[in-house]
C-alpha positions as CSV (number, residue, x, y, z in Angstrom):
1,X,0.0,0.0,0.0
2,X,1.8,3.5,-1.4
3,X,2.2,5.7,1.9
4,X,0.3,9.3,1.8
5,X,2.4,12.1,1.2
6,X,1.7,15.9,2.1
7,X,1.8,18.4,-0.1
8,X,4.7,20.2,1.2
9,X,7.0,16.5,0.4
10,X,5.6,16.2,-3.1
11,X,6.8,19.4,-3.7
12,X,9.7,18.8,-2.2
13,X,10.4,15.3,-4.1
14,X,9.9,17.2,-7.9
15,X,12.2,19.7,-6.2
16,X,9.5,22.9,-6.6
17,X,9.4,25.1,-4.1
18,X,6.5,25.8,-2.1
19,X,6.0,29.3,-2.5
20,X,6.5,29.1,-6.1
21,X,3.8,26.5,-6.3
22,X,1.7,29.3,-4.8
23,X,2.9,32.0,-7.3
24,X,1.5,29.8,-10.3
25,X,-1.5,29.0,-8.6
26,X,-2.3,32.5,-8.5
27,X,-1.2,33.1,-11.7
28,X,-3.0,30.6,-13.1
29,X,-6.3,31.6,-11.7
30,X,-5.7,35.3,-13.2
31,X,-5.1,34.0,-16.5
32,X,-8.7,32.3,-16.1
33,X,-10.6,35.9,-15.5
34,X,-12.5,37.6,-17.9
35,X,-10.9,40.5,-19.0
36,X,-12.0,43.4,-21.2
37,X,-15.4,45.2,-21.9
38,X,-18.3,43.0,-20.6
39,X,-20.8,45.3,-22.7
40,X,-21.1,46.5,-26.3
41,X,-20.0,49.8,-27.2
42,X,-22.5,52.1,-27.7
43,X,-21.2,52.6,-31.3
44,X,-21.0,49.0,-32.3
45,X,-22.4,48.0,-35.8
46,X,-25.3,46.0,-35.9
47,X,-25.8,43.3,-38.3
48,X,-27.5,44.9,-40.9
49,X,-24.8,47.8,-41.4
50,X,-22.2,44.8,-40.8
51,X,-23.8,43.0,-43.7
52,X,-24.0,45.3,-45.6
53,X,-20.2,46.4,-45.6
54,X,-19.6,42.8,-46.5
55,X,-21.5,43.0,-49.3
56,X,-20.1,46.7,-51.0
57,X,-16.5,44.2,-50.2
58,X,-17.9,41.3,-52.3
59,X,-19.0,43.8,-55.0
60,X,-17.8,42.4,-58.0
61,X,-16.9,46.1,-59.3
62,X,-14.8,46.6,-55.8
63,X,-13.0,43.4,-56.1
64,X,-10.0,45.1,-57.2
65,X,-9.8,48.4,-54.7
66,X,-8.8,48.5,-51.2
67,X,-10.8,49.0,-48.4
68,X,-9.6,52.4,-47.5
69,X,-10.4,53.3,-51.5
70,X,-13.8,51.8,-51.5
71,X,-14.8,53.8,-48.3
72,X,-13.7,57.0,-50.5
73,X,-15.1,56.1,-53.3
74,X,-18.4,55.2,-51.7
75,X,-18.3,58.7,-50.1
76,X,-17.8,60.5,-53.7
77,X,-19.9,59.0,-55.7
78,X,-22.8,57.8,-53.5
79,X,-22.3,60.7,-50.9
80,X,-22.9,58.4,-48.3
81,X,-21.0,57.0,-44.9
82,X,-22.0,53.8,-44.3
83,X,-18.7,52.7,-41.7
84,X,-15.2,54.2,-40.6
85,X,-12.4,53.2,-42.4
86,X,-11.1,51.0,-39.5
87,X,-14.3,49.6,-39.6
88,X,-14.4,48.1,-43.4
89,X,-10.5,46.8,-42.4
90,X,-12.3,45.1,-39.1
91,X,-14.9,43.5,-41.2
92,X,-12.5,42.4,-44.0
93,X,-10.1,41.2,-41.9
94,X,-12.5,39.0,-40.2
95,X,-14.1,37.8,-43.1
96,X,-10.9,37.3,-44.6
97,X,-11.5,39.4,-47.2
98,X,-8.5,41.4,-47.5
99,X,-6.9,39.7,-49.8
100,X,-9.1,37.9,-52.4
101,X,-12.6,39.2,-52.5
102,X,-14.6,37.1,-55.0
103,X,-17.2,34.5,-54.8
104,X,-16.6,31.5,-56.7
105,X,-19.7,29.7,-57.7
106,X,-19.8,26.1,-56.8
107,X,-21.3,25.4,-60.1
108,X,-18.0,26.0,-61.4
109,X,-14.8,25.7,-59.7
110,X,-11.4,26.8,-60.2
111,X,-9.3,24.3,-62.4
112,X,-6.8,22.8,-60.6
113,X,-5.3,20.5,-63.4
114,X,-2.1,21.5,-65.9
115,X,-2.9,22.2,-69.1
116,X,-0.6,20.8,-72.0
117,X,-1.0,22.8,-75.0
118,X,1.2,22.6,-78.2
119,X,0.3,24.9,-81.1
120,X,1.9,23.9,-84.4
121,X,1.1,26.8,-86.7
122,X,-1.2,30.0,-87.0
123,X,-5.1,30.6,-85.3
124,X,-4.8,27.3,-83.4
125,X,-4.1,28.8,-79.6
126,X,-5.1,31.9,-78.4
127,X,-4.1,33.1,-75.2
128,X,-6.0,36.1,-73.4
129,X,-6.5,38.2,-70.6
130,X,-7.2,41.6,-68.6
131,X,-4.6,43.5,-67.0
132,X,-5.5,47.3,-65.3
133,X,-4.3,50.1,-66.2
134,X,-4.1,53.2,-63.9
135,X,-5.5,56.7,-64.4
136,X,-4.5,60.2,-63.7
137,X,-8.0,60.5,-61.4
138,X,-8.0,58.3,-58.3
139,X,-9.7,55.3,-57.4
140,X,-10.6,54.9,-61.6
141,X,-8.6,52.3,-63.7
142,X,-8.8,51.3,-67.1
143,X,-9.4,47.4,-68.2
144,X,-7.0,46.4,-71.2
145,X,-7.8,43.3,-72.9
146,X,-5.8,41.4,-75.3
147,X,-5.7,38.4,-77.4
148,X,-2.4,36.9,-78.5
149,X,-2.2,33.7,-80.7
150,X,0.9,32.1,-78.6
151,X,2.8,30.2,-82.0
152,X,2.8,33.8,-83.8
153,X,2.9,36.0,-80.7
154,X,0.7,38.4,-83.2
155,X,-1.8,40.3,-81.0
156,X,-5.1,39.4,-83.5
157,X,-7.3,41.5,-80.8
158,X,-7.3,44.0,-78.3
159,X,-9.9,46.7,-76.5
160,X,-9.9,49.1,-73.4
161,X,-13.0,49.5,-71.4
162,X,-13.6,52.0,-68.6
163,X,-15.0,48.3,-66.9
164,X,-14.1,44.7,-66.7
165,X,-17.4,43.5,-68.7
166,X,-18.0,40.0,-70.4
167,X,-19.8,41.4,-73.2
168,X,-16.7,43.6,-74.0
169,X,-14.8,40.3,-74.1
170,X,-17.5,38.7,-76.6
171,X,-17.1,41.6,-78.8
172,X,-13.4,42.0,-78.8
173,X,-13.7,37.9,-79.3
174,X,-16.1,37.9,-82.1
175,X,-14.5,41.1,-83.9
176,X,-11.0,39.6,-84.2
177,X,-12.5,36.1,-85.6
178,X,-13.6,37.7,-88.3
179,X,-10.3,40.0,-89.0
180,X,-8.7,36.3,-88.7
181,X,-11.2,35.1,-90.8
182,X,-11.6,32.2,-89.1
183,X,-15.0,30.4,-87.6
184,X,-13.5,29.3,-84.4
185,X,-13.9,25.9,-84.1
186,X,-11.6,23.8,-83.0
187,X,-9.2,26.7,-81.6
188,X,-8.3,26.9,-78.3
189,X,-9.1,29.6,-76.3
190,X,-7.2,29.5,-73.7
191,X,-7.6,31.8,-70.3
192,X,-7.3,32.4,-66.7
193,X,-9.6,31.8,-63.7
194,X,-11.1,35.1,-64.4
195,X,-14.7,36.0,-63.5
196,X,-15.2,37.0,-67.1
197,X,-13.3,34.3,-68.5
198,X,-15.9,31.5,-66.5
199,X,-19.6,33.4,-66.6
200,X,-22.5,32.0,-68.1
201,X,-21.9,34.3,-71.4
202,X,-18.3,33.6,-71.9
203,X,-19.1,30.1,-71.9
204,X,-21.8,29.8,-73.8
205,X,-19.5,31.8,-76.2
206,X,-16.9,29.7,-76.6
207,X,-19.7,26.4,-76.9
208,X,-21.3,28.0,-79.8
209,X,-18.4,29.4,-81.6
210,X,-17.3,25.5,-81.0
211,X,-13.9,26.8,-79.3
212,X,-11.8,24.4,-77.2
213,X,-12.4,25.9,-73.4
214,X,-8.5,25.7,-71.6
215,X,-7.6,26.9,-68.7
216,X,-5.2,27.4,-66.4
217,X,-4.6,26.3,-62.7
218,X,-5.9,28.7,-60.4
219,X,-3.2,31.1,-59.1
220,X,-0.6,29.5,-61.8
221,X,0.4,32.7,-63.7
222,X,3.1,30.4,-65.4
223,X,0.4,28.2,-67.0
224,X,-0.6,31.7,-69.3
225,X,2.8,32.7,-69.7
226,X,2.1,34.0,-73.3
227,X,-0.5,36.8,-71.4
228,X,1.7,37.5,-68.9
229,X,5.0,38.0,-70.8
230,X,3.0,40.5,-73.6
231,X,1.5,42.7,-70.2
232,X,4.8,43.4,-68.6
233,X,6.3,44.0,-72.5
234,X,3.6,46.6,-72.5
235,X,4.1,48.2,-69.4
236,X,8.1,48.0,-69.6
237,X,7.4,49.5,-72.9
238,X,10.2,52.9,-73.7
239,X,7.5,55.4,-74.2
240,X,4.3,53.7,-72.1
241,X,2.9,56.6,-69.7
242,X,2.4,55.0,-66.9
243,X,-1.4,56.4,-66.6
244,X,-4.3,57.9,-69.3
245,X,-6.3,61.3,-68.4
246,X,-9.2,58.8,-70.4
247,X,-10.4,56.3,-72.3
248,X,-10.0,57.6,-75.5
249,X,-6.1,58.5,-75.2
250,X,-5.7,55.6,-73.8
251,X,-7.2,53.5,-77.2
252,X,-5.3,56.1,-79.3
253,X,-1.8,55.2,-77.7
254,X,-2.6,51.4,-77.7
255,X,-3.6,51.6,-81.4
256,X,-0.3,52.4,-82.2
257,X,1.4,50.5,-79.9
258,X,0.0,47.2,-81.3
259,X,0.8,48.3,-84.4
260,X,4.3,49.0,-84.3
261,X,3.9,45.3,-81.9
262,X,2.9,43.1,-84.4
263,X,4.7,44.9,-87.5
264,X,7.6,46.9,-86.5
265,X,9.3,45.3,-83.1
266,X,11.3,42.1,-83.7
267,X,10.4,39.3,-81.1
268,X,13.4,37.5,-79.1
269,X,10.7,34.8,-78.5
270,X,10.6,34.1,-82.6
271,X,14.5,34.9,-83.6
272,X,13.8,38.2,-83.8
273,X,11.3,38.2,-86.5
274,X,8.0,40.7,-86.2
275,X,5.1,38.7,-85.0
276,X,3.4,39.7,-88.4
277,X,6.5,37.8,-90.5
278,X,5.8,34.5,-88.9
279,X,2.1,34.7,-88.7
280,X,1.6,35.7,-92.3
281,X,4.3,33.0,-93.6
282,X,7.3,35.2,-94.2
283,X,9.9,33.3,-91.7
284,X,10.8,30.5,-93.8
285,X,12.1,33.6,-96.6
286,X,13.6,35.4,-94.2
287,X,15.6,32.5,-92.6
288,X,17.1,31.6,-95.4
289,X,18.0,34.9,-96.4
290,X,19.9,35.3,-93.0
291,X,21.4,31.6,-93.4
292,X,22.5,32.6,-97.0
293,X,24.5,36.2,-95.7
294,X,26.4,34.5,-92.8
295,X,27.3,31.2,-95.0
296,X,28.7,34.3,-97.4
297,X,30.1,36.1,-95.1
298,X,32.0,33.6,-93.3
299,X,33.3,32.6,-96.6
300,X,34.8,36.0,-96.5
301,X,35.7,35.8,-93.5
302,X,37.1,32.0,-92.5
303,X,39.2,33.8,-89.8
304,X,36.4,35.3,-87.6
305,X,35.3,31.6,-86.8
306,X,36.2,29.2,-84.5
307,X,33.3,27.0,-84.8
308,X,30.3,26.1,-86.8
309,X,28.2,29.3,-88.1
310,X,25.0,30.1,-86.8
311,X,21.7,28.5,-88.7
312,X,18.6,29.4,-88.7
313,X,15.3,27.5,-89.0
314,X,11.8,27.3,-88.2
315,X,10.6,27.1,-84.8
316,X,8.0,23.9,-85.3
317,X,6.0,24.0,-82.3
318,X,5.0,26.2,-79.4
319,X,3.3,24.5,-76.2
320,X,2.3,25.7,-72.4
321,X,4.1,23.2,-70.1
């Protein structure tokens, strides 16, 4: 039978002492108290103002501004105060909403699987997507889309919109089609997880146009790497400005941007031809033409080479991963 200990010679046996026992006892039961307003503050939201900042953060037309710049811009267009500042951050941050702030509709959910794409020649993959571009006024952007057919790299269609709207897709869409001249079926069109790229109308779209819908993973940027590379190209660009006092300037500088794009600029991605040379079946002349001066001038010149000359040929085949 084990013999009863006190206290005092357990504590002494684990080698605590007893008046440190006592400290964490106290401690311990001042940890457990209640600390902190026991009442709501006077000035406390209820749950239909609460709600209702929620919903202006899951606006679909706010997805893309902060919290700070949707309480402004509620203020100067609506003339109304619905919270505090610190407020919309509260209710963001506990709805964790501060970061990504739109729904995605269970009837369709964000791909997850790779896509392998391999394009062997003109108008069989195009690549698009929406990038902002800022204004000189504050809390308004501009919505740039383009279309790039990833084995040429020739932009075939482009718009900027005051919004990000799927019917401006369509259009843009449908008009360069028919500048391609071509029906759409069978190409790829191949996008992001985009709200516009996945609504109802976008969809239906692609079905009746009988396009091949591709995707890529959700938060992959490298898996539309043809989109992504063109938009920092753009905005890297020597003379871009950064910002547009409107629309309309803003279409008159991207008119000739893509312009001098798809005709004038020579592509690093395509040996340095213009997008327009390989898509409209020059490369093969020009190639040879290149092969013919260096064979010619390393004949002329045996003494400038310590190994085989350069050649140039055809680039075959373009895929995403």
């Amino acid at each position: 039978m084990l013999q009863e200990i006190t206290q005092k010679e357990f504590l002494c046996s684990v080698g605590v002492a007893e008046r440190t026992f006592y400290f964490w006892k106290k401690t311990s039961a001042e940890t457990t108290k209640t600390r902190g307003r026991k009442t709501s503050p006077l000035n406390k939201l209820t749950k239909k103002e609460t709600d209702e900042v929620k919903n202006i953060l899951l606006d679909k037309t706010m997805s893309d501004l902060s919290p700070r710049e949707i309480y402004y811009k509620i203020m100067d267009e609506d003339n109304k105060i619905i919270a505090s500042v610190s407020t919309f951050y509260r209710v963001a941050r506990r709805e964790n909403l501060l970061i990504k702030r739109i729904k995605t509709s269970p009837e369709t959910p964000l791909n997850r699987e790779m896509p392998h794409l391999l394009a062997t020649g003109i108008n069989q993959i195009w690549s698009w997507d929406v990038s902002q571009i800022s204004s000189t006024i504050r809390n308004q952007r501009f919505y740039l889309y383009v279309i790039v057919d990833i084995w040429s790299r020739l932009v075939v269609g482009w718009t900027l919109e005051d919004h990000e709207k799927t019917e401006y897709a369509v259009k843009m869409w449908k008009e360069a089609l028919e500048l391609q001249m071509v029906s759409g079926k069978n190409l790829t069109n191949h996008k992001d997880n985009g709200s516009i790229m996945r609504s109802g109308e976008m969809i239906k779209f692609v079905r009746d146009a009988e396009m091949i819908d591709s995707y890529s993973r959700a938060g992959v940027s490298d898996d539309n790497p043809f989109s992504e590379a063109l938009f920092r190209t753009i905005k890297y660009f020597r003379d871009f400005p950064n910002n547009f006092d409107n629309v309309e300037i803003g279409r008159i500088y991207f008119k000739n941007y893509f312009n001098e794009y798809n005709y004038i600029n020579r592509h690093s991605g395509i040996q340095f031809l213009t997008p327009a040379q390989r898509h409209y079946g020059e490369e093969k002349k020009i190639l040879e033409v290149r092969n013919q001066l260096v064979e010619n001038f390393k004949n002329k010149n045996p003494h400038r080479y310590s190994s085989k000359e350069k050649k140039y040929y055809p680039i075959i085949e373009v895929n995403i991963n």
